[in-house]
OpenMM code with the backbone's topology and positions (N, CA, C; nanometers):
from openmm import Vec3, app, unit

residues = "UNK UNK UNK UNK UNK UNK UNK UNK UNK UNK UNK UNK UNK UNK UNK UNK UNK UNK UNK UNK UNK UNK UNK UNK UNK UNK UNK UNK UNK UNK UNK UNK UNK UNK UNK UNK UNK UNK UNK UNK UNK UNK UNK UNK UNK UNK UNK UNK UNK UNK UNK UNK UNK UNK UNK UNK UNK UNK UNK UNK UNK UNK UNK UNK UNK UNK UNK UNK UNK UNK UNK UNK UNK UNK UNK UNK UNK UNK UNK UNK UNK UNK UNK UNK UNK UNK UNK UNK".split()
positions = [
    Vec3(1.7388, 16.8102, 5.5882),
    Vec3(1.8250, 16.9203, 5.6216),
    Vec3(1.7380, 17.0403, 5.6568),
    Vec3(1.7483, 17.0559, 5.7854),
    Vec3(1.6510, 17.1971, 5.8719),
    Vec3(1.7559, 17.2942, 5.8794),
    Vec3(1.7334, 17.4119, 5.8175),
    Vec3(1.7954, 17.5585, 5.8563),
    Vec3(1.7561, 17.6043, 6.0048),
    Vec3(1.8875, 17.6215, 6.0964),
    Vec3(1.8173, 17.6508, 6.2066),
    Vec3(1.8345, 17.7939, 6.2621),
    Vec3(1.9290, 17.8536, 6.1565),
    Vec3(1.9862, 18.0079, 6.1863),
    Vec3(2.0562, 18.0272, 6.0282),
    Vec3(1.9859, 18.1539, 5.9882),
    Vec3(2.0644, 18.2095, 5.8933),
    Vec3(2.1137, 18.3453, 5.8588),
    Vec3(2.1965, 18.4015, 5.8780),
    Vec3(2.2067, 18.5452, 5.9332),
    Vec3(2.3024, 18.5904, 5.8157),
    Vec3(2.2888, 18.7359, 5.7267),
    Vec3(2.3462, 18.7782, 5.6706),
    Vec3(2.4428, 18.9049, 5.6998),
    Vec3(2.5606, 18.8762, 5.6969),
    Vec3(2.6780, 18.9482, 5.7670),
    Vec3(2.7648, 19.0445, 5.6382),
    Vec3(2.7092, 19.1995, 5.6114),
    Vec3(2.7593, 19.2401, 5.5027),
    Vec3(2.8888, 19.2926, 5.5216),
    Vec3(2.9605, 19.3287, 5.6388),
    Vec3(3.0712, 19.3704, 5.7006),
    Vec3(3.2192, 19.2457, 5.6006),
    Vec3(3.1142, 19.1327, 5.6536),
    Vec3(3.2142, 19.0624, 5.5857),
    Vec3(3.1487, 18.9529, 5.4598),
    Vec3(3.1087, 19.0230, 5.4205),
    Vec3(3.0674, 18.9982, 5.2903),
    Vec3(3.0278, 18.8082, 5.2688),
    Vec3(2.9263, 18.7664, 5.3978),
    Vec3(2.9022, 18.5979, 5.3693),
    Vec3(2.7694, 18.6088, 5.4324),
    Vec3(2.7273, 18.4962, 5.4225),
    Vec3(2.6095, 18.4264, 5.5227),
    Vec3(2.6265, 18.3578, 5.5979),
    Vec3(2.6209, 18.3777, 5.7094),
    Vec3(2.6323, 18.2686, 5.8275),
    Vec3(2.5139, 18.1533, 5.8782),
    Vec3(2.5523, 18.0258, 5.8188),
    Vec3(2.4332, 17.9692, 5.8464),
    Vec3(2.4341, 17.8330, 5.9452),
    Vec3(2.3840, 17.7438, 6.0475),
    Vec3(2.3569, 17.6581, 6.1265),
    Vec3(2.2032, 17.5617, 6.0559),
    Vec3(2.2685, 17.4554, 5.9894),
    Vec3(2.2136, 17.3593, 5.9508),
    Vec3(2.1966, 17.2452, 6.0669),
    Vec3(2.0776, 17.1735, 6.0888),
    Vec3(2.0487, 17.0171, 6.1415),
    Vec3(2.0588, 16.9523, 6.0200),
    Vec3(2.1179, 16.8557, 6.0226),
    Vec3(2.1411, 16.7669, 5.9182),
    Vec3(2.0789, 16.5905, 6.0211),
    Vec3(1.9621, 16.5175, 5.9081),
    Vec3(1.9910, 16.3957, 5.9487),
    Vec3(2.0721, 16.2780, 5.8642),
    Vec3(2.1583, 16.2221, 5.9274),
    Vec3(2.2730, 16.1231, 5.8878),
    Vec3(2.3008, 16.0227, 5.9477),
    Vec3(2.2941, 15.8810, 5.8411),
    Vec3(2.2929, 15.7545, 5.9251),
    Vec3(2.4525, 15.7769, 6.0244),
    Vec3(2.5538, 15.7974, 5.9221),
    Vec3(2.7015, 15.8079, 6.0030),
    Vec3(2.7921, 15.9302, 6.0007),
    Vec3(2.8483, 15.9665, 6.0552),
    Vec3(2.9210, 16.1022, 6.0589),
    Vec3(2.9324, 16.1431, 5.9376),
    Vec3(2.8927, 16.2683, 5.8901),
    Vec3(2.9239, 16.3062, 5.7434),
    Vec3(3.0286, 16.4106, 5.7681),
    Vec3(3.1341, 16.3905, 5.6597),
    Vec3(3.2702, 16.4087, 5.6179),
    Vec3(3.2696, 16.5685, 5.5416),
    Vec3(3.3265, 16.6568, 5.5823),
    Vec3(3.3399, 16.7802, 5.5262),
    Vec3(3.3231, 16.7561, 5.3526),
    Vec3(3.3547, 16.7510, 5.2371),
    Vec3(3.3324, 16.7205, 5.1182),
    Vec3(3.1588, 16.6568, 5.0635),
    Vec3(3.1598, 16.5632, 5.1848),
    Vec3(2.9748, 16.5526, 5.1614),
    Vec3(2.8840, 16.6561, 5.2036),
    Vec3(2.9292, 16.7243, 5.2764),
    Vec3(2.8462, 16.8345, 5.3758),
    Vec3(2.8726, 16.9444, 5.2710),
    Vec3(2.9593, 17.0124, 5.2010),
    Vec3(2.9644, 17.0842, 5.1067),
    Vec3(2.9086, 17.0917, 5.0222),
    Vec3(2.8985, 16.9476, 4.9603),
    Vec3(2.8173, 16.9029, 4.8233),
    Vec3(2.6838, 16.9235, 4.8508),
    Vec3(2.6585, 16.8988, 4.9556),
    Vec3(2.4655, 16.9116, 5.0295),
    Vec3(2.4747, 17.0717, 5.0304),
    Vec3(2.5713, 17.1555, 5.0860),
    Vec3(2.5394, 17.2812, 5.1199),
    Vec3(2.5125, 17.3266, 4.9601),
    Vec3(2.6298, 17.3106, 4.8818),
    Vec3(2.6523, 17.4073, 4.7364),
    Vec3(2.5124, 17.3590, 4.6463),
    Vec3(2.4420, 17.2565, 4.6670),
    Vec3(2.3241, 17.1971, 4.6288),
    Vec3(2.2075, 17.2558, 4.6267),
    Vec3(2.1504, 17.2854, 4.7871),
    Vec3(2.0911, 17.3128, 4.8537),
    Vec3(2.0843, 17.4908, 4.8372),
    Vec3(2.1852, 17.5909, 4.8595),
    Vec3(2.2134, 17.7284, 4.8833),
    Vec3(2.2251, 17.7481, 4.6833),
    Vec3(2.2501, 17.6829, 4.6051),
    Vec3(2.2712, 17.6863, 4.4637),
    Vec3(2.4252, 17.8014, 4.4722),
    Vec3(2.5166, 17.7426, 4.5496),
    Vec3(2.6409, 17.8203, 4.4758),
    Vec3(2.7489, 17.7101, 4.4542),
    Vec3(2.8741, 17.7488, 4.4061),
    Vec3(2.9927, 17.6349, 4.3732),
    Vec3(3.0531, 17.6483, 4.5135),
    Vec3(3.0878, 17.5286, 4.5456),
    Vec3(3.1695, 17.5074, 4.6248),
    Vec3(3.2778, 17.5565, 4.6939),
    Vec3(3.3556, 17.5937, 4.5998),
    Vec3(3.4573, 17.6728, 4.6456),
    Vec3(3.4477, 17.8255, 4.7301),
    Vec3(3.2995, 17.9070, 4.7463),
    Vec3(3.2767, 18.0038, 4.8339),
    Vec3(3.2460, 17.8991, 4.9675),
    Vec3(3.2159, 17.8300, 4.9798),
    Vec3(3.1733, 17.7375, 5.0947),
    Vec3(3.2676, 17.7466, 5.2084),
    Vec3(3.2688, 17.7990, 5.3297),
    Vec3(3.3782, 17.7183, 5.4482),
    Vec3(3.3119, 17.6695, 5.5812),
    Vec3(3.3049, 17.5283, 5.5686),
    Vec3(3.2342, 17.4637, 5.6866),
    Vec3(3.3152, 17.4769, 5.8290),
    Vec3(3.2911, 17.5499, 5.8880),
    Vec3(3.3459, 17.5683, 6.0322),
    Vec3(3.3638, 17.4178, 6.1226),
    Vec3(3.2328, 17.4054, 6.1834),
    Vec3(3.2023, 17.2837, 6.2592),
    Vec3(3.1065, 17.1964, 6.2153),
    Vec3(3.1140, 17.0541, 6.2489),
    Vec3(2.9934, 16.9697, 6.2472),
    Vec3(3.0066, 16.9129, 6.3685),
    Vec3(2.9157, 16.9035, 6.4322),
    Vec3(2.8682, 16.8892, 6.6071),
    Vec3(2.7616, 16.7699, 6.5568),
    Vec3(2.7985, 16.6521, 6.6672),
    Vec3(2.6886, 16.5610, 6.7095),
    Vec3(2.6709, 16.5272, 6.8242),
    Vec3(2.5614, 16.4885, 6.8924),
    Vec3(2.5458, 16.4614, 7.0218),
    Vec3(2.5135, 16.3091, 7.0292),
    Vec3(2.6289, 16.2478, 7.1382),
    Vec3(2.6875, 16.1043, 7.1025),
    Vec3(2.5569, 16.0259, 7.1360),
    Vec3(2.5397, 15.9143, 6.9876),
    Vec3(2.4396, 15.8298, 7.0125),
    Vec3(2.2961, 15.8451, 6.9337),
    Vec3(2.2689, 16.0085, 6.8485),
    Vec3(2.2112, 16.0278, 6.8100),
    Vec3(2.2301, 16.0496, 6.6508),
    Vec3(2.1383, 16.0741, 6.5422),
    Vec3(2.1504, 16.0643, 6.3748),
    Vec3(2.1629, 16.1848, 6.3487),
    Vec3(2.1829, 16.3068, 6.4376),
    Vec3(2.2011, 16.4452, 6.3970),
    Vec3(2.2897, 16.5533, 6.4322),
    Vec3(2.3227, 16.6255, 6.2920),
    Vec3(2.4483, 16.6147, 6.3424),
    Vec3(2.3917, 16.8302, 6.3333),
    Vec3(2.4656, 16.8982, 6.3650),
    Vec3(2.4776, 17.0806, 6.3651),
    Vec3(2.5533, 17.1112, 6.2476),
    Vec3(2.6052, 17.1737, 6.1736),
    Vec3(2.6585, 17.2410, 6.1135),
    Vec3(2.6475, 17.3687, 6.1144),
    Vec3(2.7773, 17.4116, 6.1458),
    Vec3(2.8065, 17.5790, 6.1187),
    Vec3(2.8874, 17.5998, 6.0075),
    Vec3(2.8443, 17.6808, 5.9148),
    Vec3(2.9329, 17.7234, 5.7548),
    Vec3(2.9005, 17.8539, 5.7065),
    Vec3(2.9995, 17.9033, 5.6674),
    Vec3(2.9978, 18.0217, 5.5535),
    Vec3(2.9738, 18.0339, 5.4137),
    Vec3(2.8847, 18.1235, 5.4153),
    Vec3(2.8917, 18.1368, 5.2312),
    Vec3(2.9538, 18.2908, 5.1911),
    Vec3(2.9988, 18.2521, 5.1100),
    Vec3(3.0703, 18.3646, 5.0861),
    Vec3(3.0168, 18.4014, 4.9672),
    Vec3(2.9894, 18.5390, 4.9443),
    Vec3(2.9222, 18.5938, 4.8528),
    Vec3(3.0172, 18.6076, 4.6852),
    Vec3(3.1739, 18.5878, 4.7407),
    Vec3(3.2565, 18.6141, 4.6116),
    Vec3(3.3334, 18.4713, 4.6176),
    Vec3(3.4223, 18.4454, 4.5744),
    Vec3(3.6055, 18.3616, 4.6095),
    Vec3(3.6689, 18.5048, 4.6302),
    Vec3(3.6424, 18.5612, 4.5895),
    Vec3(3.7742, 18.6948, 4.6645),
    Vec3(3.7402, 18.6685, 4.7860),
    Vec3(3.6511, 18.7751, 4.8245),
    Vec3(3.5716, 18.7393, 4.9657),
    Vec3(3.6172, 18.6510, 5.0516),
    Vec3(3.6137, 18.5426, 5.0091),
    Vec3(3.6306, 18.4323, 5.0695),
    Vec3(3.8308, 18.4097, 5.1281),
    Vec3(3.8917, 18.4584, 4.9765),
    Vec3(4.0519, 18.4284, 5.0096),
    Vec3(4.0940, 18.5557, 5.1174),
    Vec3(3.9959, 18.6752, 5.1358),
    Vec3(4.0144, 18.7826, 5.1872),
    Vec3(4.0608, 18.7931, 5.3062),
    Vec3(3.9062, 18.7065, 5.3722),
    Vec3(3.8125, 18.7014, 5.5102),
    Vec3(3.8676, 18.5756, 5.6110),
    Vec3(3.8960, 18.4589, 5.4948),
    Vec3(3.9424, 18.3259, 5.5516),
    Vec3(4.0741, 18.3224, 5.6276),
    Vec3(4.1081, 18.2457, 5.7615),
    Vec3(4.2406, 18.3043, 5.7789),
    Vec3(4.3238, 18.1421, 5.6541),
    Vec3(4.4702, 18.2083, 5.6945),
    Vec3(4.5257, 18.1057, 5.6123),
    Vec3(4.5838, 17.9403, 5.7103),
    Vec3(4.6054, 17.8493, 5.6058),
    Vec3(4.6735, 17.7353, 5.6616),
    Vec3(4.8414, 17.7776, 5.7196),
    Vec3(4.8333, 17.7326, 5.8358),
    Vec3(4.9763, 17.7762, 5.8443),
    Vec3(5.0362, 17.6547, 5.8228),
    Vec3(5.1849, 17.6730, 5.7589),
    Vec3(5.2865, 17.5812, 5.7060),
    Vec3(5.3508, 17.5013, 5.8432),
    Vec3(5.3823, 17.3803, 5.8179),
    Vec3(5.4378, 17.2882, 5.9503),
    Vec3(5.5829, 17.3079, 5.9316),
    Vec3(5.6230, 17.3368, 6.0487),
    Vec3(5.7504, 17.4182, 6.0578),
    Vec3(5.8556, 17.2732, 6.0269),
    Vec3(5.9668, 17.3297, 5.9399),
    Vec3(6.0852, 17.2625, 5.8617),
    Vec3(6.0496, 17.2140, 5.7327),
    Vec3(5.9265, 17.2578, 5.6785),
    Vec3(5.8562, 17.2430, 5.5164),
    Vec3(5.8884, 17.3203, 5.4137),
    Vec3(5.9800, 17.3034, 5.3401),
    Vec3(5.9956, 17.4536, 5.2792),
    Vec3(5.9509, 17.4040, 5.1417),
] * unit.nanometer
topology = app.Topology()
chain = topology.addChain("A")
for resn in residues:
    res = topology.addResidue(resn, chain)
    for name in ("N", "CA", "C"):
        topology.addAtom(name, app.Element.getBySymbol(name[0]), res)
């Protein structure tokens, strides 16, 4: 796991970071977390993985994710899930 950009954004209170990751097969948001919260030493739950990008045919994959410096922060800044309409 190569850091390839890590930029600290105090406006909105996270780190913006772009990981290379190498991986035999597509890794699944929940594994990519567990590597990030590992790796950065925070819990999980400040974590929000944006994208994971691969270029077809190859073992590596991009990651773009947030760290968020709080969980406030995080419930603040994050937008929300919107509800699927006729769900109440």
């Amino acid at each position: 796991m190569n850091i390839l950009n890590e930029t600290e954004n105090k406006l909105l209170q996270r780190k913006e970071v772009a990981i290379k990751l190498e991986h035999d097969s597509n890794p699944d948001y929940t594994t990519v977390s567990a590597m990030l919260a590992e790796k950065f030493k925070v819990e999980e739950a400040r974590l929000s993985i944006n994208k994971i990008f691969n270029n077809y045919g190859s073992r590596s994959f991009t990651i773009d994710a947030f760290i968020y410096n709080s969980l406030e922060a995080k419930q603040k800044f994050e937008p929300k899930k919107k509800e699927k309409k006729g769900a109440s």
